[in-house]
C-alpha positions as CSV (number, residue, x, y, z in Angstrom):
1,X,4.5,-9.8,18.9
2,X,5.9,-7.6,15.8
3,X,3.4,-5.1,15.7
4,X,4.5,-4.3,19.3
5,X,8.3,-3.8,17.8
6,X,7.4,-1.8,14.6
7,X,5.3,0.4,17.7
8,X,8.5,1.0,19.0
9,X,10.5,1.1,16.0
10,X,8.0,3.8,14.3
11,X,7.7,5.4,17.6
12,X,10.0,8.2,16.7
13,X,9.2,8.7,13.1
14,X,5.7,9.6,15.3
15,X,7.0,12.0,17.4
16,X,9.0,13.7,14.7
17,X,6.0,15.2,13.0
18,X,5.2,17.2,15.6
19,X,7.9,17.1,18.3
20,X,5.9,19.0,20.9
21,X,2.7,17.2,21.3
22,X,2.7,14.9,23.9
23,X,2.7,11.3,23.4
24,X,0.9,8.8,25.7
25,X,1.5,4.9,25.6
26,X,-1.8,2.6,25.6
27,X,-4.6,5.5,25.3
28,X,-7.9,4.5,25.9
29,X,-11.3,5.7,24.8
30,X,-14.9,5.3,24.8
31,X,-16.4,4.6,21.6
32,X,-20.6,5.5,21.0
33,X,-20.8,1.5,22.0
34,X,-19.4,2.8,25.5
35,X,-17.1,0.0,24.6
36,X,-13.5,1.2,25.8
37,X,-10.7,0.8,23.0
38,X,-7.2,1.2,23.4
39,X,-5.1,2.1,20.9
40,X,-0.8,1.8,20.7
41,X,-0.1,5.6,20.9
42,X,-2.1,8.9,21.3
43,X,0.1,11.5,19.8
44,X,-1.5,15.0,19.7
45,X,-5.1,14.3,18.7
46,X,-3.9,11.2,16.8
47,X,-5.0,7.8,18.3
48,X,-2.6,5.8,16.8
49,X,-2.5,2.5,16.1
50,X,-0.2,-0.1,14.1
51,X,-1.5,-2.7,12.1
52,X,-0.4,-5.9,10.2
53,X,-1.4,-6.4,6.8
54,X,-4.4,-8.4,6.8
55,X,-8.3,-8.5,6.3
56,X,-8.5,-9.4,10.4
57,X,-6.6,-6.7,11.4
58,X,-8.7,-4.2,8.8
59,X,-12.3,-5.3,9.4
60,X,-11.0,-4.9,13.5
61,X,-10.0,-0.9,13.1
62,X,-12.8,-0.3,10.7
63,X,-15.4,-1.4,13.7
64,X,-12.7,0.4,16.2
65,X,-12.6,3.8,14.4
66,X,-16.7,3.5,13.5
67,X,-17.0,3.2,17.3
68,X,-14.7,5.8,18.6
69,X,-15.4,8.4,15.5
70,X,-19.3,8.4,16.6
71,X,-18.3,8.5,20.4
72,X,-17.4,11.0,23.0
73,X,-13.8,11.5,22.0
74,X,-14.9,12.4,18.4
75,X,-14.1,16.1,18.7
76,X,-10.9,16.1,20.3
77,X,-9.2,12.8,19.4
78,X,-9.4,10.8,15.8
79,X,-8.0,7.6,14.5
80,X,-5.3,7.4,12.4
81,X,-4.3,3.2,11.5
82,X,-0.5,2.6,10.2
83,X,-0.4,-0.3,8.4
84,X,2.8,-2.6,8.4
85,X,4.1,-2.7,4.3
86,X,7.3,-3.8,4.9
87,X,6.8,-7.5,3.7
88,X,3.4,-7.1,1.4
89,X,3.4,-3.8,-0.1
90,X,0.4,-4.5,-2.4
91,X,-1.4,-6.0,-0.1
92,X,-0.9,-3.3,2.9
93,X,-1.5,-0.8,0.1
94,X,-5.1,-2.8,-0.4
95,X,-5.9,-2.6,3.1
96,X,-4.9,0.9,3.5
97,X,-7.6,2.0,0.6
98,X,-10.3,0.4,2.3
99,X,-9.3,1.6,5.6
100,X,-9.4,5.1,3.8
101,X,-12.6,4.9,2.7
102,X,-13.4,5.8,6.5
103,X,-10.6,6.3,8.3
104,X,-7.3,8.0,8.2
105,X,-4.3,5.3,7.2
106,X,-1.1,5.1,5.8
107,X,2.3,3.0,5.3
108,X,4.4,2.4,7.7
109,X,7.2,3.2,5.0
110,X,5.4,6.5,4.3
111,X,5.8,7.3,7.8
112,X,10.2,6.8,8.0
113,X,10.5,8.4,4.2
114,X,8.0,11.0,4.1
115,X,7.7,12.3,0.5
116,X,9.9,15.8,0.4
C-alpha cells in the first residue's frame, strides 16, 4: 500500500513542526454518526491522515472530517488530510481545494519544503 509508505516517509516532516507534541499511530475517534474513524497519525490536536490523489479518496475524508468535525472530538482534535502530489500535482492540487473548502489540507510536497 503506498499511502502506508509516504505515512512513514512524511512521518518526520510531521513531527518536525512541533517536536514536542506527542504523536500516536492509528488514532481513532467518534464522529456525530457515533461511527468510529481512524485516521494514520494524531499529532498534537492534528488527526492526520494521508491521501492519494483521487475523487474516492476526497469524497471519503470529506464524509470523514464532516463526521468527526460535528462529533465529540470536535474541540480538542481536528482533521487535517495530506494529499499525495508527488505524481499529479494538478490533480492533488484540485483535490486539495475542494478538500479546503471544509477541511484543513495540504501537499505532501508542502509538508518536506515548507515555504521559508
Amino acid at each position: 500500500e503506498p499511502e502506508a509508505d509516504l505515512v512513514a516517509e512524511l512521518e518526520p516532516y510531521i513531527i518536525a513542526r512541533n517536536p514536542d507534541a506527542p504523536l500516536k499511530a492509528n488514532p481513532k475517534v467518534k464522529g456525530a454518526s457515533r461511527t468510529v474513524h481512524t485516521f494514520d497519525l494524531q499529532h498534537g490536536d492534528d488527526l492526520i491522515d494521508v491521501l492519494p490523489a483521487n475523487a474516492g479518496a476526497t469524497g471519503g475524508a470529506m464524509r470523514k472530517a464532516g463526521d468527526v468535525q460535528n462529533g465529540p472530538f470536535a474541540g480538542t482534535a481536528s482533521p487535517l488530510f495530506i494529499v499525495d502530489d508527488r505524481r499529479h500535482s494538478a490533480r492533488a492540487q484540485s483535490e486539495i481545494a475542494i478538500l479546503g473548502s471544509m477541511t484543513r489540507a495540504m501537499a505532501a510536497s508542502t509538508l518536506i519544503h515548507p515555504l521559508h
